[in-house]
DRENDRENLUM-387297 format. One record per residue (C-alpha): x, y, z; residue in one letter. Coordinates in nm, 2 decimals, padded with zeros to 4 digits. Layout:
<nodes>
[node [X,Y,Z],'A'];
...
</nodes>
This chain:
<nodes>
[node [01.71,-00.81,-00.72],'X'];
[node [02.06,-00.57,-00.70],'X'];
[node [02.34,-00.73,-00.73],'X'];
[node [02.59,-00.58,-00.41],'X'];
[node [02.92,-00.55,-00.55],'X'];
[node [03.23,-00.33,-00.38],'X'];
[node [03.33,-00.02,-00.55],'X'];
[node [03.67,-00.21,-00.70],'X'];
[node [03.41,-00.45,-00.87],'X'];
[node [03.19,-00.18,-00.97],'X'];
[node [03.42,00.04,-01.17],'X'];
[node [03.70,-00.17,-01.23],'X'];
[node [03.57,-00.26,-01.55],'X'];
[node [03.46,00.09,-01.62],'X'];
[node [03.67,00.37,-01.90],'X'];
[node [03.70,00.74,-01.83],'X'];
[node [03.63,00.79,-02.20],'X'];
[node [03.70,01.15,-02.34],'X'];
[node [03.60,01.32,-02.70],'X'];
[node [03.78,01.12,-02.95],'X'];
[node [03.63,01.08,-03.24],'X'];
[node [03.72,00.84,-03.49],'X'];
[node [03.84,01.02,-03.80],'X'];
[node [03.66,00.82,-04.07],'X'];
[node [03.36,00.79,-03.91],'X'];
[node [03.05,01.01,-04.07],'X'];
[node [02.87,01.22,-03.79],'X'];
[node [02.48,01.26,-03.88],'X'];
[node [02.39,01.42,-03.53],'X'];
[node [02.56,01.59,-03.24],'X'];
[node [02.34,01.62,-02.96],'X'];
[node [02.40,01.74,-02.59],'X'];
[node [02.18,01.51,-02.32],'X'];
[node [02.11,01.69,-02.04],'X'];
[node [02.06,01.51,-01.73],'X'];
[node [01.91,01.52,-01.37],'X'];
[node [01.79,01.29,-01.11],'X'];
[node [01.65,01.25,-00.76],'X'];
[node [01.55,01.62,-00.73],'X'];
[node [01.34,01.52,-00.40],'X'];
[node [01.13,01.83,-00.39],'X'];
[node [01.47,02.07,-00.27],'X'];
[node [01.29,02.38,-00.42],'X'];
[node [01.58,02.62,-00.19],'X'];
[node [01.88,02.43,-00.27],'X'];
[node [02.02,02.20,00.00],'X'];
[node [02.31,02.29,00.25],'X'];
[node [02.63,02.10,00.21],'X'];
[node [02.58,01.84,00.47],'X'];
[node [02.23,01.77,00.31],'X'];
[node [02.01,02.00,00.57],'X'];
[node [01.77,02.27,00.51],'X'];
[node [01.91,02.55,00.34],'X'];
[node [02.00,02.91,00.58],'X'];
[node [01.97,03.24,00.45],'X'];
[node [02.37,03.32,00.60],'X'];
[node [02.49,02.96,00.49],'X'];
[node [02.61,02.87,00.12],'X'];
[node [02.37,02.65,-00.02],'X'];
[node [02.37,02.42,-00.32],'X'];
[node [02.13,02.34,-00.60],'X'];
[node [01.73,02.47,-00.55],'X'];
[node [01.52,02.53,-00.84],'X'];
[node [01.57,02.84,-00.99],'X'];
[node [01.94,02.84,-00.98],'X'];
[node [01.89,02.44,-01.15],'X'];
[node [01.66,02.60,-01.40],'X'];
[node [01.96,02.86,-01.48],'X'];
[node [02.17,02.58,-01.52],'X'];
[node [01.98,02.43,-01.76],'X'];
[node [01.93,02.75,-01.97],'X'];
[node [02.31,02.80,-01.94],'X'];
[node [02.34,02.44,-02.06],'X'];
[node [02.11,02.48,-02.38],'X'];
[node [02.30,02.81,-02.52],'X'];
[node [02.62,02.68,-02.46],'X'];
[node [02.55,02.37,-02.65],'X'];
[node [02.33,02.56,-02.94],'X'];
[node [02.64,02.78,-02.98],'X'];
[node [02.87,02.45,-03.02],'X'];
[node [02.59,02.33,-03.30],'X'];
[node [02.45,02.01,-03.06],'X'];
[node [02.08,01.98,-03.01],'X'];
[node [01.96,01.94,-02.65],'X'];
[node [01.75,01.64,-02.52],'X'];
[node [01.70,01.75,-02.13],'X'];
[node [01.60,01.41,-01.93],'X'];
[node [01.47,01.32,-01.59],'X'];
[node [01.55,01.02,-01.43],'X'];
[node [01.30,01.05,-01.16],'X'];
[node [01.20,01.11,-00.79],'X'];
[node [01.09,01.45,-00.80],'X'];
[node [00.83,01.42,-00.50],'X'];
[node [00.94,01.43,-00.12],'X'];
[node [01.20,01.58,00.09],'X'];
[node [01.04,01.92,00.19],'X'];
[node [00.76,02.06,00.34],'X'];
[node [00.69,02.17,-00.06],'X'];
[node [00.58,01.83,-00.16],'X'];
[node [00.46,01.77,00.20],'X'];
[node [00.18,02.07,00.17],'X'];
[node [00.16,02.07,-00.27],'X'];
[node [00.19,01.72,-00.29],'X'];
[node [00.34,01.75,-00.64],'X'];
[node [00.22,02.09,-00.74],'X'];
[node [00.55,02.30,-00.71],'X'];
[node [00.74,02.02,-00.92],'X'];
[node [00.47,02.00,-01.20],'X'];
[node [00.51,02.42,-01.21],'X'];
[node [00.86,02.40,-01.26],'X'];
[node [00.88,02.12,-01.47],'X'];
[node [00.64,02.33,-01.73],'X'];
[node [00.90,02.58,-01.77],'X'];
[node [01.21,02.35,-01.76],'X'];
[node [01.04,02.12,-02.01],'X'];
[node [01.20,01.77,-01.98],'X'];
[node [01.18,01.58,-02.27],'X'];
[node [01.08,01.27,-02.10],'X'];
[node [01.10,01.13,-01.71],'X'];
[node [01.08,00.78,-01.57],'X'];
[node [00.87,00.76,-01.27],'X'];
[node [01.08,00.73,-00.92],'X'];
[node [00.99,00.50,-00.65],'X'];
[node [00.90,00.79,-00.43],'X'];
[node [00.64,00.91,-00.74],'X'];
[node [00.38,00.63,-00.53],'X'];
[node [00.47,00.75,-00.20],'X'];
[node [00.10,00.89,-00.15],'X'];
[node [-00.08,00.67,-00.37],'X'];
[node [-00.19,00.64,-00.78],'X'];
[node [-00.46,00.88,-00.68],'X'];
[node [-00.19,01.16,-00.61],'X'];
[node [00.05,01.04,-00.88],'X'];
[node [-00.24,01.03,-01.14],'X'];
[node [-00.34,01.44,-01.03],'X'];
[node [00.07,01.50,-01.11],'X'];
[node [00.04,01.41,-01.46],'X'];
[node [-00.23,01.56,-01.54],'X'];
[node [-00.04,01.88,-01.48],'X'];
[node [00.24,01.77,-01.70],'X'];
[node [00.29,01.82,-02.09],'X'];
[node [00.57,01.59,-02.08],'X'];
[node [00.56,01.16,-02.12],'X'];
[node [00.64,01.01,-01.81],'X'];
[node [00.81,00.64,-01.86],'X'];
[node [00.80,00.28,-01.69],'X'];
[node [00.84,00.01,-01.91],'X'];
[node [00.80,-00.23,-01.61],'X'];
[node [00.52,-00.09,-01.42],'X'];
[node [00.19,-00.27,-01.53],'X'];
[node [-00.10,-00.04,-01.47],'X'];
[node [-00.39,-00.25,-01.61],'X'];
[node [-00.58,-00.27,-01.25],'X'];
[node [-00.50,00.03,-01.12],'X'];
[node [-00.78,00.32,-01.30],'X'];
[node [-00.66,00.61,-01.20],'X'];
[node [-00.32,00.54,-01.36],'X'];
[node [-00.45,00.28,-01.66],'X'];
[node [-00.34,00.46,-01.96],'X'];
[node [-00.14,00.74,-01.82],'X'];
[node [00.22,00.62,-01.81],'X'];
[node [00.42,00.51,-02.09],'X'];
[node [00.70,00.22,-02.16],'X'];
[node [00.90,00.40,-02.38],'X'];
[node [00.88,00.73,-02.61],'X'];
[node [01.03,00.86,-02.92],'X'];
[node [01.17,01.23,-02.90],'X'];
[node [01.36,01.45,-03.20],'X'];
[node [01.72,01.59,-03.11],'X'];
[node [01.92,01.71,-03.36],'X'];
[node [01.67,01.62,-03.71],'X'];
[node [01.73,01.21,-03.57],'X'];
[node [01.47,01.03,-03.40],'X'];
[node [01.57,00.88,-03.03],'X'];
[node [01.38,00.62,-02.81],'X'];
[node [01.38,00.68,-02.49],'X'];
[node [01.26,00.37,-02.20],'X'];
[node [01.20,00.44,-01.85],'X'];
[node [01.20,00.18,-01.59],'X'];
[node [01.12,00.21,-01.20],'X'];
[node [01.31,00.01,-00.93],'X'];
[node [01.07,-00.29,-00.82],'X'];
[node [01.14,-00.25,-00.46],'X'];
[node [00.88,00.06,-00.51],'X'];
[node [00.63,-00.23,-00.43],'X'];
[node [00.75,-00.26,-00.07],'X'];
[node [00.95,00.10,00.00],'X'];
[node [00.66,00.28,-00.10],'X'];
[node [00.27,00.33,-00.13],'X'];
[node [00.17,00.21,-00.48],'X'];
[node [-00.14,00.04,-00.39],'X'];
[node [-00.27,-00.34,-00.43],'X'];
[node [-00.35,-00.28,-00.79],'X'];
[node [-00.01,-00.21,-00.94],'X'];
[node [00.26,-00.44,-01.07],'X'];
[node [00.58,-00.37,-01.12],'X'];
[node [00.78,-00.66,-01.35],'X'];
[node [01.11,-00.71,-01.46],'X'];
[node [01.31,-00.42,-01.51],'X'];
[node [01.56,-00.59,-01.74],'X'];
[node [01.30,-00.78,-01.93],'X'];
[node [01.07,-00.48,-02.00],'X'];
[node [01.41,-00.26,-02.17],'X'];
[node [01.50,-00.61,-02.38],'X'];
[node [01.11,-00.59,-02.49],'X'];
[node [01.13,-00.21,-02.55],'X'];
[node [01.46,-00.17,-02.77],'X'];
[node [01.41,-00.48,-02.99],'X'];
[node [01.03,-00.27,-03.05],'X'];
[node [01.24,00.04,-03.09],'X'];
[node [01.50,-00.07,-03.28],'X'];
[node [01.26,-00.29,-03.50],'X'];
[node [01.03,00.07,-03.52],'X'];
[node [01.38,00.25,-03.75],'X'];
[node [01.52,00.40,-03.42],'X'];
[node [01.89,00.36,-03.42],'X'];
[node [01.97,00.49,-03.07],'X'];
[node [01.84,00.43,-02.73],'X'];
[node [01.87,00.57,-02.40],'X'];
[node [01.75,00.47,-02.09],'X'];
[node [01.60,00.64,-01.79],'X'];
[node [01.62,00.43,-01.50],'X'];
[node [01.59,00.49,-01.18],'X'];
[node [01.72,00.15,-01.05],'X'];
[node [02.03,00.25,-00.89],'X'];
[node [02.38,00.19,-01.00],'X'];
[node [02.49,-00.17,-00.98],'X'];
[node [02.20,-00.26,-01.14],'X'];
[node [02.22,00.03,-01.47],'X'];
[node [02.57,-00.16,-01.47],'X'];
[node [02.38,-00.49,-01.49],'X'];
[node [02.13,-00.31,-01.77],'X'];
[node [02.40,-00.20,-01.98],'X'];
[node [02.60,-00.55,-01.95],'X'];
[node [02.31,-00.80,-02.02],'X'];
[node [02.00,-00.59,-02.27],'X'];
[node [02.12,-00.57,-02.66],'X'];
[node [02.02,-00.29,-02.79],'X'];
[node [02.11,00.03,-02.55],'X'];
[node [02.34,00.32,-02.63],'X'];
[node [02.29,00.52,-02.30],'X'];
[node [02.16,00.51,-01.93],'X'];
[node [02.07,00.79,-01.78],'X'];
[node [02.03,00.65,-01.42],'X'];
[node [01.93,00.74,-01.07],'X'];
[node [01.75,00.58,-00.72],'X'];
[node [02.14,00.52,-00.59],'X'];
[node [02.22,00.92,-00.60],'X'];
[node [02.58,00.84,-00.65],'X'];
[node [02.76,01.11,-00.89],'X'];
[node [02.97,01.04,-01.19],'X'];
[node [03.16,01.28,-01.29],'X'];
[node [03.53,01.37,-01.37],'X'];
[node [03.75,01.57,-01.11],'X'];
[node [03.45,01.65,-00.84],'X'];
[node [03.48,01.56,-00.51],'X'];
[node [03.29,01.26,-00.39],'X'];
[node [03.28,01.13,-00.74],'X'];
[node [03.25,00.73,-00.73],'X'];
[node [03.36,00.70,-01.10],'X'];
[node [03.36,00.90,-01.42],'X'];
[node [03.13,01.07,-01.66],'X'];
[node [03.03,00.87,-01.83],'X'];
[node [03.10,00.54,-01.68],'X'];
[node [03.14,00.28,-01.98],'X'];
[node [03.07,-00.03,-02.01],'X'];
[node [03.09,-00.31,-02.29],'X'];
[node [02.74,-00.43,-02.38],'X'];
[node [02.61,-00.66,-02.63],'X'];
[node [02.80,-00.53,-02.97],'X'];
[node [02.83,-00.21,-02.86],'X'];
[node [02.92,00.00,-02.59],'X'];
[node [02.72,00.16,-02.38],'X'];
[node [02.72,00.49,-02.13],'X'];
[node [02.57,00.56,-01.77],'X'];
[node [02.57,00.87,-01.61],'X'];
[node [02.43,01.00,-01.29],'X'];
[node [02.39,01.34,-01.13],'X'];
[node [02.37,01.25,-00.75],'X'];
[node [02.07,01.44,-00.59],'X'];
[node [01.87,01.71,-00.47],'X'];
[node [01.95,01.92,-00.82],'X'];
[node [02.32,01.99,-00.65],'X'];
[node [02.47,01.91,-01.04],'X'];
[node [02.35,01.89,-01.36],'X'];
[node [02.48,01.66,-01.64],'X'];
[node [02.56,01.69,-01.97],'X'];
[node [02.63,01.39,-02.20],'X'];
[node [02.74,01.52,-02.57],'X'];
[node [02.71,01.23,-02.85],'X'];
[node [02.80,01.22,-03.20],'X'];
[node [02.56,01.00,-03.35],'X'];
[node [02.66,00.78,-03.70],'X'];
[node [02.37,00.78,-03.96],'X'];
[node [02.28,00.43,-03.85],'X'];
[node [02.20,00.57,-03.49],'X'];
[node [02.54,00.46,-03.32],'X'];
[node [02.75,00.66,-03.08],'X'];
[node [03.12,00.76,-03.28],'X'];
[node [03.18,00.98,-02.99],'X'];
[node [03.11,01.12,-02.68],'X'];
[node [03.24,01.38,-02.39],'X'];
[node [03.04,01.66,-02.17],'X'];
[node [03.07,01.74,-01.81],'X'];
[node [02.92,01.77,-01.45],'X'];
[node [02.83,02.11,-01.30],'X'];
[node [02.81,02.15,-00.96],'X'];
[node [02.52,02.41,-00.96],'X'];
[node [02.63,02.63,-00.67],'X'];
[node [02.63,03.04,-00.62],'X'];
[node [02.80,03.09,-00.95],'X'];
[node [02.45,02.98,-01.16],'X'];
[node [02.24,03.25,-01.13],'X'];
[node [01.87,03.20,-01.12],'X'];
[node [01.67,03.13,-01.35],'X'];
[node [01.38,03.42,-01.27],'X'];
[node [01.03,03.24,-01.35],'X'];
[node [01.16,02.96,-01.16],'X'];
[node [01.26,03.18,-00.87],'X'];
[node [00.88,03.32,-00.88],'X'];
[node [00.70,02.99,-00.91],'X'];
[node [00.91,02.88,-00.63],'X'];
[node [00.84,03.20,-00.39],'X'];
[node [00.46,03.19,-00.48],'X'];
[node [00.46,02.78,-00.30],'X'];
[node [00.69,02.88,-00.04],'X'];
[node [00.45,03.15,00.10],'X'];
[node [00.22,02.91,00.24],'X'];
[node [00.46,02.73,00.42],'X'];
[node [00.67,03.04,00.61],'X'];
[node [00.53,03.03,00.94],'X'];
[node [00.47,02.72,00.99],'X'];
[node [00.84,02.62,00.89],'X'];
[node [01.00,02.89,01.06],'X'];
[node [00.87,02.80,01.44],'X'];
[node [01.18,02.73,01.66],'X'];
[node [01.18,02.41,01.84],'X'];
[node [01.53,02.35,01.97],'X'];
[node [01.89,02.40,01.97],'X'];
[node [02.18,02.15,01.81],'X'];
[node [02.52,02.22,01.97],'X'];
[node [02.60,02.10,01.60],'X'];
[node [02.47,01.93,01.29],'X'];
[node [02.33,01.59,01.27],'X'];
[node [02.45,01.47,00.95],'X'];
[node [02.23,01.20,00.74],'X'];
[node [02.49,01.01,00.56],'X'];
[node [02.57,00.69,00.74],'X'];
[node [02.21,00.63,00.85],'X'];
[node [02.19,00.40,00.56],'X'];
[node [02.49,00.19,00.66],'X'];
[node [02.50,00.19,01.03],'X'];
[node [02.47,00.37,01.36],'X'];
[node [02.42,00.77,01.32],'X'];
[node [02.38,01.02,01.53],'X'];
[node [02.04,01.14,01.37],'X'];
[node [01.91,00.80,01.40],'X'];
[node [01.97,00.77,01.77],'X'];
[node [01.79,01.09,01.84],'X'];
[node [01.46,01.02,01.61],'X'];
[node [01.45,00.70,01.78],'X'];
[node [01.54,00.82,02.14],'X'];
[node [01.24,01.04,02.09],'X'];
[node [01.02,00.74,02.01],'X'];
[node [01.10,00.57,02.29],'X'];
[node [01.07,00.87,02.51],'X'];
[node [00.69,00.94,02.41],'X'];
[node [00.58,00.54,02.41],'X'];
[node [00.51,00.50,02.76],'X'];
[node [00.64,00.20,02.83],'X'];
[node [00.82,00.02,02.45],'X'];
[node [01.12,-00.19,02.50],'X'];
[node [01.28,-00.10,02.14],'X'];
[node [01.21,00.20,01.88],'X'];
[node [01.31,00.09,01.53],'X'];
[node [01.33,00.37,01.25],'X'];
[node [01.43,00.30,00.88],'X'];
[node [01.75,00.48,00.78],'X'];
[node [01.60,00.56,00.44],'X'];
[node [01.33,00.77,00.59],'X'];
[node [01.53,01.05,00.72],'X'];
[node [01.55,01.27,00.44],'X'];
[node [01.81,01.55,00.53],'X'];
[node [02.05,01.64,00.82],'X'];
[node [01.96,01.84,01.13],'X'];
[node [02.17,02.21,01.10],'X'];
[node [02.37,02.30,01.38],'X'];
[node [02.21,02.66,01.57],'X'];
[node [01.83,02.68,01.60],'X'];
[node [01.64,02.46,01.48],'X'];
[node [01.28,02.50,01.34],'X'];
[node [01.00,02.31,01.26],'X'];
[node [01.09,02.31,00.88],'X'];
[node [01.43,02.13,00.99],'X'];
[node [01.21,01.88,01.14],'X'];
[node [01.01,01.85,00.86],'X'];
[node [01.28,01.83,00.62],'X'];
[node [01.41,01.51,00.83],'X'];
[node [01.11,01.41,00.85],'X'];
[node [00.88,01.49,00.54],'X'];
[node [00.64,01.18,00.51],'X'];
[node [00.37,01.27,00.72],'X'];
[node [00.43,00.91,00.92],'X'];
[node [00.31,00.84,01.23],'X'];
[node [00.39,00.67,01.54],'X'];
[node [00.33,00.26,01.54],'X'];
[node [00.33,00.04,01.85],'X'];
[node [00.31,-00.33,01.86],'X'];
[node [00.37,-00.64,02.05],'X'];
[node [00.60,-00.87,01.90],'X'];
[node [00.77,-01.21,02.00],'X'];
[node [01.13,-01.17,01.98],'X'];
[node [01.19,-01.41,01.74],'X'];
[node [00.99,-01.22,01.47],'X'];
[node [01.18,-00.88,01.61],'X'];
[node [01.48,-01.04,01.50],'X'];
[node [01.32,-01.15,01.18],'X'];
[node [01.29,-00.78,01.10],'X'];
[node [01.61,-00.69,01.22],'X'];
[node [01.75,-00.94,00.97],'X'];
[node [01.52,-00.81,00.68],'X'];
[node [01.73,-00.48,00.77],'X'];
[node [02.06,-00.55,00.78],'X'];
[node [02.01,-00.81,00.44],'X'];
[node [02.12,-00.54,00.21],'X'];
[node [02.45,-00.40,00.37],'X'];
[node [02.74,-00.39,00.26],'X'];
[node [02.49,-00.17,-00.02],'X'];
[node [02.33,00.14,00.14],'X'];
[node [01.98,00.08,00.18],'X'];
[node [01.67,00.25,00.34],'X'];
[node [01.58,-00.03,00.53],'X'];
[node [01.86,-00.01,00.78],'X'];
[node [01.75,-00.01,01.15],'X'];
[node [01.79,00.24,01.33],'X'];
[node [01.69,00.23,01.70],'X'];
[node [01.69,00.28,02.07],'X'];
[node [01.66,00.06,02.36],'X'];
[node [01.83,-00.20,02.19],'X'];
[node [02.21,-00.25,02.09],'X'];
[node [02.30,-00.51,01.81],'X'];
[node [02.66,-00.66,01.66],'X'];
[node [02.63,-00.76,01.29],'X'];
[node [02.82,-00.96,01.08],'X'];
[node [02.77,-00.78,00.73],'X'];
[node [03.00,-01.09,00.54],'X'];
[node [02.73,-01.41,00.67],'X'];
[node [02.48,-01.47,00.47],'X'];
[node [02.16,-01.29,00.50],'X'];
[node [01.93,-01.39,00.77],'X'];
[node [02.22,-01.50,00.99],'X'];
[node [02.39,-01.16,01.05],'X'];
[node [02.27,-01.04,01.37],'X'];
[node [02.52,-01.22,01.54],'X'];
[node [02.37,-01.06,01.93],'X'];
[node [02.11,-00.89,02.01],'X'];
[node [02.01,-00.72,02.39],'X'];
[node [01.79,-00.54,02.51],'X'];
[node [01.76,-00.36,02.86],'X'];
[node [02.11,-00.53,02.86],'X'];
[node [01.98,-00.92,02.83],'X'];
[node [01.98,-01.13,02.51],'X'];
[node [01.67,-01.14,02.29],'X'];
[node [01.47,-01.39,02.38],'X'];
[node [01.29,-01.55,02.06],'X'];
[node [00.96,-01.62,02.27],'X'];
[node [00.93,-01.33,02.51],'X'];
[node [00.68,-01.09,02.38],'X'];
[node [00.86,-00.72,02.33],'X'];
[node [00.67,-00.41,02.33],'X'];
[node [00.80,-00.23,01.99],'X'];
[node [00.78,00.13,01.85],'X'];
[node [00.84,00.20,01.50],'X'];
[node [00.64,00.43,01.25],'X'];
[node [00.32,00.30,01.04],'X'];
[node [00.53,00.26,00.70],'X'];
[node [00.74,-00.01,00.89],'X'];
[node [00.42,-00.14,01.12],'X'];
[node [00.22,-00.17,00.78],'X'];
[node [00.53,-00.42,00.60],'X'];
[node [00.70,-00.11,00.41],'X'];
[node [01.11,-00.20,00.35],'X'];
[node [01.06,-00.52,00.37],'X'];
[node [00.96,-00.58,00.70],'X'];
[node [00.67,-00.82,00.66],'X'];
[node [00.68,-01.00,01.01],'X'];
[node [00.63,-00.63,01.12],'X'];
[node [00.26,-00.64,00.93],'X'];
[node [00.19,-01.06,01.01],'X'];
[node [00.36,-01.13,01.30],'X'];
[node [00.24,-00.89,01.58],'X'];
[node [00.05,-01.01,01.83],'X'];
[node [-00.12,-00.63,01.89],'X'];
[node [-00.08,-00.35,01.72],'X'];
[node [-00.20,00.03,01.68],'X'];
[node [-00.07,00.25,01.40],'X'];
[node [-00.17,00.57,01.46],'X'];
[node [-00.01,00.76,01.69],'X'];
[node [00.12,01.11,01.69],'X'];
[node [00.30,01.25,01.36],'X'];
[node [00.67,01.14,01.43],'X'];
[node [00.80,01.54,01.31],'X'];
[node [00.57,01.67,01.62],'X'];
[node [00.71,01.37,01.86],'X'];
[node [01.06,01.49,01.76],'X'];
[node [00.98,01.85,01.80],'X'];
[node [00.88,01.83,02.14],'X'];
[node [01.19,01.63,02.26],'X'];
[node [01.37,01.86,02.10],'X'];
[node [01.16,02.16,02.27],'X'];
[node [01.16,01.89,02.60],'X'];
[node [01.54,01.82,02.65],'X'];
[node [01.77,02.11,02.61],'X'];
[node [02.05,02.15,02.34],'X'];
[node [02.11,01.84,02.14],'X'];
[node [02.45,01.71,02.07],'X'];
[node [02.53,01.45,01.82],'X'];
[node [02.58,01.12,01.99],'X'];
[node [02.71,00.77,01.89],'X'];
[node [02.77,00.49,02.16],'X'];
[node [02.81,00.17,01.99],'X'];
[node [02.50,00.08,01.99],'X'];
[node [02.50,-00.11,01.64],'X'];
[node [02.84,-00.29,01.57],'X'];
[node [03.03,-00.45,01.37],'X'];
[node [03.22,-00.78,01.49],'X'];
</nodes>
């Protein structure tokens, strides 16, 4: 379970540590780790409000100009005399119509020419199943890590993923543990046969076998989010690093929008130990430089953030792997269905009301025929909408899990059951946040959760808990996903599969006309 703390309680413990080295100590290995996390399948780079990327608009990230980064990054530190060890703390697949139509592909073909050393499986690595996840790594050369997924019933995957590894860097011998956030069970499609355990028990288990194996350092690659690599580093012995991810928060020192520094340090059991994170969508890469003591220990460390941005230039067989899976999807993506008299960012949809969630959920409403409420998770809107024309691959990009339309009947007790299951993570940004339509809410984000819908109307009247509401939502949410379990048991009818929710978005786009960005208090805070 993640511990919700405020950014004062998160950091405040935390040291903006730079190169010192001690000057007795005896350095046996200098190694750069190079770092990346929560790539989300942005093969063209990302715009800087988070939307599809324009071919007259500055763009960040993408994977050729990523791939440069990293060749950039390994000549610079061979020059310096560091060995490189380049990690991957997971959630390569979705968030463009290249993993929507590849379904893994383009990541695997650019993964075999950036060569990670190891990755840690993501939460959205499940989002289409072990059967899709399992036809991944068999296109991979590379281990792929989580120490707390148990795979023993599930065949296509028995066998395939690993707890930890042990990689080579610099003539010393490194373990390296993955670990997956265990909300993957319920925010994604993993299938009845997979278990996913304790994240925290499964690295204790791992670096005791490490450490008890000769290794002397250990690094982590979770993708658990912050607070809880903050937890990791606090409670397991035995950890020198974490490479995190999930939270796509960025450490770094001097960037804008930087929550704390790189790396963020924090006193573990007899040592101390280091987290980084690159935020998302390949918009930075990390680089963590270690001296390492002949027992394995950390004497020093320093290294930076690079924002990768217009000055990386491309890495070439990167930018042709890329073009060769973007030609399939150029007319379909470039269809025009609708104008925005200006962008609909994606960064408070998570959090509360936004503008992007009002209009995916006002479109839902509008093609229902007759629902009370649309409900849409924050967490599955994936990018913002660009300001100008907007095309089908915008859409998409908002939109890139193939979901479809779900309506049910449900009492409005259990409606409020879900609501609560929505709001229970807040003040911590989760994808489970509700938005909606038809309905307008005030929250109490300080009660306890499962009293923090304070009110609750719709069509202007109070909820009633026993009048039967007709309900719109998409199937992930219908079917239990993010937590919504009354969604799944409690319906009294229910039918899941409706029109794909980018084509019901589309044509209210094509349907009402320029679109403006639009907030009206319908979720508040009081």
């Amino acid at each position: 379970m993640t511990t919700s703390l405020s950014r004062r309680a998160l950091f405040g413990a935390a040291l903006a540590a730079p190169f010192v080295r001690p000057a007795l100590a005896q350095v046996a290995a200098r190694i750069a780790v190079l770092h990346m996390n929560d790539f989300h399948s942005k093969h063209e780079g990302v715009a800087e409000t988070g939307a599809v990327c324009r071919p007259d608009r500055p763009c960040l990230g993408g994977a050729a100009r990523l791939a440069g980064a990293i060749r950039d990054a390994r000549a610079e530190a061979a020059a310096e005399g560091r060995a490189t060890l380049f990690l991957d703390a997971g959630d390569q697949f979705m968030g463009s119509l290249f993993y929507t139509i590849h379904r893994g592909a383009a990541e695997a073909a650019v993964q075999r020419i950036t060569a990670p050393a190891a990755m840690s499986l993501g939460n959205h690595e499940f989002d289409n199943g072990p059967e899709n996840l399992a036809r991944y790594l068999e296109l991979l050369s590379f281990p792929v890590l989580s120490a707390n997924l148990d795979t023993g019933r599930e065949p296509a995957l028995n066998g395939r993923v690993a707890p930890s590894t042990i990689v080579e860097a610099g003539g010393r011998r490194i373990g390296i543990v993955g670990l997956t956030t265990p909300a993957t069970a319920g925010s994604s499609s993993p299938g009845p046969n997979l278990r996913f355990t304790d994240p925290l028990e499964a690295a204790e288990r791992e670096a005791f076998t490490l450490r008890r194996a000769g290794i002397g350092t250990v690094i982590v690659l979770s993708h658990l989010g912050l607070p809880e690599d903050r937890r990791l580093a606090a409670e397991v012995e035995g950890l020198d690093a974490i490479v995190g991810g999930h939270s796509h928060l960025l450490l770094a020192n001097g960037l804008p929008g930087a929550v704390g520094p790189h790396p963020l340090v924090v006193a573990g059991k007899g040592r101390d130990v280091r987290i980084v994170q690159a935020m998302c969508h390949g918009r930075y890469l990390g680089r963590l430089d270690l001296d390492l003591a002949p027992d394995g220990r950390i004497v020093a460390h320093g290294g930076t953030v690079r924002p990768v941005d217009a000055t990386v230039a491309e890495d070439p067989a990167v930018a042709a792997v890329v073009a060769e899976y973007a030609a399939p999807l150029g007319e379909r993506r470039r269809h025009p269905v609708g104008q925005a008299l200006a962008a609909f960012p994606d960064t408070e949809c998570r959090t509360g009301e936004c503008a992007l969630g009002n209009l995916v959920a006002e479109a839902m409403l509008a093609a229902s025929h007759g629902a009370d409420v649309a409900l849409f998770n924050g967490g599955g809107l994936r990018a913002a909408l660009p300001a100008g024309q907007v095309t089908l691959g915008d859409v998409l990009a908002v939109l890139p899990f193939s979901n479809t339309m779900a309506t049910m009947t449900i009492r409005g007790g259990a409606l409020r059951a879900g609501l609560e299951n929505g709001v229970s993570r807040l003040p911590t940004p989760a994808g489970r946040f509700p938005q909606m339509a038809g309905m307008r809410v005030v929250l109490d984000p300080d009660a306890p959760a499962g009293r923090r819908v304070r009110e609750a109307t719709i069509g202007g009247a109070p909820l009633d808990p026993d009048r039967a509401y007709r309900v719109v939502t998409n199937d992930f949410m219908r079917r239990g996903g993010d937590g919504y379990a009354t969604f799944r048991d409690d319906a009294l009818e229910a039918y899941d599969d409706g029109p794909l929710l980018e084509d019901v978005v589309a044509d209210f786009l094509a349907e009402r006309g320029p679109a403006a960005p639009r907030t009206d208090g319908r979720i508040t805070r009081g």
